[in-house]
C-alpha positions, 0 to 999 in steps of 0.5 A: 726557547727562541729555537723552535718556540712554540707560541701556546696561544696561536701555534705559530712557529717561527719562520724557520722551524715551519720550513721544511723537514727534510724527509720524504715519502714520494714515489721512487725515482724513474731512471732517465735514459739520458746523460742528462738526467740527473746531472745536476745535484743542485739548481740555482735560478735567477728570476729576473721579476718584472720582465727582462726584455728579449730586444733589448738582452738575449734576442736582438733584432737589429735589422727591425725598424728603430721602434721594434729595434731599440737604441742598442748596439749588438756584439758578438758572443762566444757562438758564431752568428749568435748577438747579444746588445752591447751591455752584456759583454760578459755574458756574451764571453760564456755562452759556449758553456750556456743553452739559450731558449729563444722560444719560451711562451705562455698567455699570463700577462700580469706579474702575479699569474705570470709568475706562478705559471713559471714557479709552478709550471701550472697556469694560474686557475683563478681570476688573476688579481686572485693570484696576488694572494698565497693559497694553500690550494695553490700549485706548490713552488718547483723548490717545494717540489724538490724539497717533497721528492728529493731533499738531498742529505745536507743540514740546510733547508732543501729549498730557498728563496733569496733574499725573499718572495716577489710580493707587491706590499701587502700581497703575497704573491702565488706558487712561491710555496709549498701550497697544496703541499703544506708548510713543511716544504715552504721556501726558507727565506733568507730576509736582509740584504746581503750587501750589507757589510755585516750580513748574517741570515737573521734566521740562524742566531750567529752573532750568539753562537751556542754548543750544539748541546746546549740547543738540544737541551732546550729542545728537550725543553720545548718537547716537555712542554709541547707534550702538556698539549693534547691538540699537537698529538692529534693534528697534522700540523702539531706532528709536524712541528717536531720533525721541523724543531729537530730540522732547526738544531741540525742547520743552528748546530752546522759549522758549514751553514754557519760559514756559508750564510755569514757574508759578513767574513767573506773574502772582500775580493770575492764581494767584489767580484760579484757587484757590491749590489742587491742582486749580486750579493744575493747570487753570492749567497745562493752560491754559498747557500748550495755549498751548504747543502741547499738543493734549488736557490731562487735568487729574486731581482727585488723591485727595490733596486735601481734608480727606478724601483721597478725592476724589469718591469720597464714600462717608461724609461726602459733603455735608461733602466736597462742601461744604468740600474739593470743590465750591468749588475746581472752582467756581473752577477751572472758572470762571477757566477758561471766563473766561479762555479766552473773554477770550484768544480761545481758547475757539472753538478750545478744547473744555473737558470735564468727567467723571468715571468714573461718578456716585453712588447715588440714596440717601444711605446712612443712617449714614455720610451717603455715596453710593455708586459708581454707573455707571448715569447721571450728568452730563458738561460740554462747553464751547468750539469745537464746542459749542453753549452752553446745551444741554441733552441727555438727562435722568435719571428723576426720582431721579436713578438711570438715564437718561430719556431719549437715554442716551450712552455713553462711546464716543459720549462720546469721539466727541464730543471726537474730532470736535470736534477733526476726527478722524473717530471711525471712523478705523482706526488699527494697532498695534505688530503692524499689527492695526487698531483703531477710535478709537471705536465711537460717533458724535457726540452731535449734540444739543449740537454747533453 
């Protein structure tokens, strides 16, 4: 009964069978003239929250006074001419096969609208403490987005976030869902922490494994059941439930699912390789989790890890931060991902990305050693199918405070990743009223598109 269990009191079904289901009605695709379009099957996106600041990783000044500067060294890349600060080493090593924006921009300063003009593409347009609270009017999440116009054909959910939403305790933070779309194309969400040694996504029963007829029985169940309400023929939501219920049978009764989500039997060595941390064991999952037919993974720097709790958001302390808690681990993280995906084949048909929802302040403030939220420029990551390796797009002035040349917005930001994965960006979809909406309002950046 639990599988897609309908409670007859409030109609609230279970996290994942409210996720998506699966078919979609969008308008036909547009064909891209460029080799790019369409390259890549899948899109992970490492969403580094709180803010990584371009100083201090992708976008050093070295030759800037010590209070724009910072405490850090410099070392070479794989690019001649181009530094990165001397934690990054790995990192480094890739970036002939990695396209790096330099230029990104935008005027949402809070973590909250900060976040949701880069989820969304759309800058948020309400006050921006609103934008600590979920809305169904909100502009939908780019996975939802790929989940509506192209879900792809494998049995996992088409979109994900791992290991969760970037809320702030109780506040359900915007654009991380299917908003105007509906609750058919929310994220799944994987929950736990898959560092744990004996991880299992706490959403597929797999400790209890059962025949895949044994479940389609007890789906028979429920539909007999669910046919004694009257309300679920009549309303939107109660259509739905079927098409999501018969969603939930296809990923419980998938060995490859089983297998790629149950990090519990994986490889100690391949652990390893990514960092027995939060984060890279979150990178390990969203791998795995596009092996099993996942079309776009967000994987979320939780503000629970470090020694500080704060993620990027390095208002104090932040070389200590950026030195000990958080620099390192996504040096590995990123690392074993590109690696790895290049050893299986994957990397030309997967888009790999890396964000946040703004950079940091030119200036250190003076007694807490920090930086501050600043929206006005930072640096982006693309890697993989589309992508052309070791460029270079953009640049910011010389203290590393606004754009200097060729600034990109998060809607050509998300265009980018939407076309990568051939998605027209200009495709019209509708929401659950029928009113139309643009999957994005800005183009490709073609500077670093093969």
């Amino acid at each position: 009964m639990s599988v897609g269990a309908l409670s007859l009191g409030g109609l609230a079904v279970p996290q994942l069978l409210g996720a998506q289901a699966g078919t979609s009605k969008a308008e036909p695709l547009q064909a891209g003239s460029a080799k790019s379009f369409g390259k890549a099957k899948n899109c992970i996106i490492l969403f580094l929250s709180g803010g990584p600041p371009q100083h201090d990783t992708f976008d050093p000044k070295p030759d800037a006074p010590a209070e724009i500067r910072g405490e850090f060294d410099t070392i070479p890349t794989a690019i001649p001419g181009l530094r990165f600060t001397e934690y990054l080493p790995k990192t480094a090593s890739l970036m002939n096969r990695v396209a790096l924006v330099r230029s990104m921009t935008h005027t949402s300063s809070g973590h909250a609208n900060g976040g949701y003009i880069m989820f969304t593409g759309y800058k948020y347009p309400r006050g921006a403490g609103s934008a600590n609270f979920m809305s169904r009017t909100d502009m939908p999440f780019i996975g939802s987005c790929v989940a509506k116009v192209a879900p792809g054909n494998g049995p996992m959910y088409p979109t994900v976030l791992v290991p969760g939403r970037l809320d702030a305790g109780s506040k359900r933070r915007a654009g991380q869902w299917g908003g105007l779309l509906g609750g058919k194309y929310d994220p799944l969400l994987t929950g736990g922490n898959p560092n744990d040694d004996d991880f299992r996504l706490r959403q597929l029963p797999l400790a209890a494994n059962r025949p895949e007829k044994i479940l389609r029985r007890r789906k028979s169940l429920i539909d007999q059941l669910n046919a004694q309400i009257g309300f679920l023929q009549e309303n939107p939501l109660g259509r739905s439930i079927s098409a999501n219920q018969e969603k939930a049978i296809d990923v419980l009764s998938s060995e490859k699912v089983r297998r790629a989500v149950d990090l519990a039997s994986a490889d100690p060595n391949e652990r390893a390789r990514y960092g027995r941390n939060l984060f890279g064991q979150c990178v390990l999952l969203g791998r795995r989790l596009v092996e099993a037919g996942t079309r776009l993974v967000q994987i979320n720097w939780q503000r629970t890890q470090g020694k500080k709790g704060y993620a990027w958001d390095s208002h104090s302390e932040n070389f200590v931060a950026m030195r000990e808690d958080l620099i390192p681990p996504f040096d590995v993280a990123y690392h074993a991902l590109i690696t790895d995906l290049e050893e299986r084949g994957l990397l030309d048909e997967t888009l790999v990305v890396v964000a946040g929802e703004f950079g940091r302040s030119p200036k250190i403030t003076p007694v807490n050693r920090g930086r501050e939220h600043w929206p006005q420029v930072f640096s982006v990551l693309f890697a993989g199918a589309g992508i052309k390796g070791g460029a270079v797009y953009g640049a910011s002035d010389k203290t590393g405070g606004y754009p200097a040349d060729a600034p990109v917005s998060p809607a050509e930001y998300t265009a980018t990743i939407f076309h990568c994965l051939g998605i027209d960006p200009q495709t019209e979809v509708h929401d659950e009223l029928g009113r139309p909406l643009l999957l994005s309002t800005g183009k490709p950046v073609e500077g670093i598109l093969i």
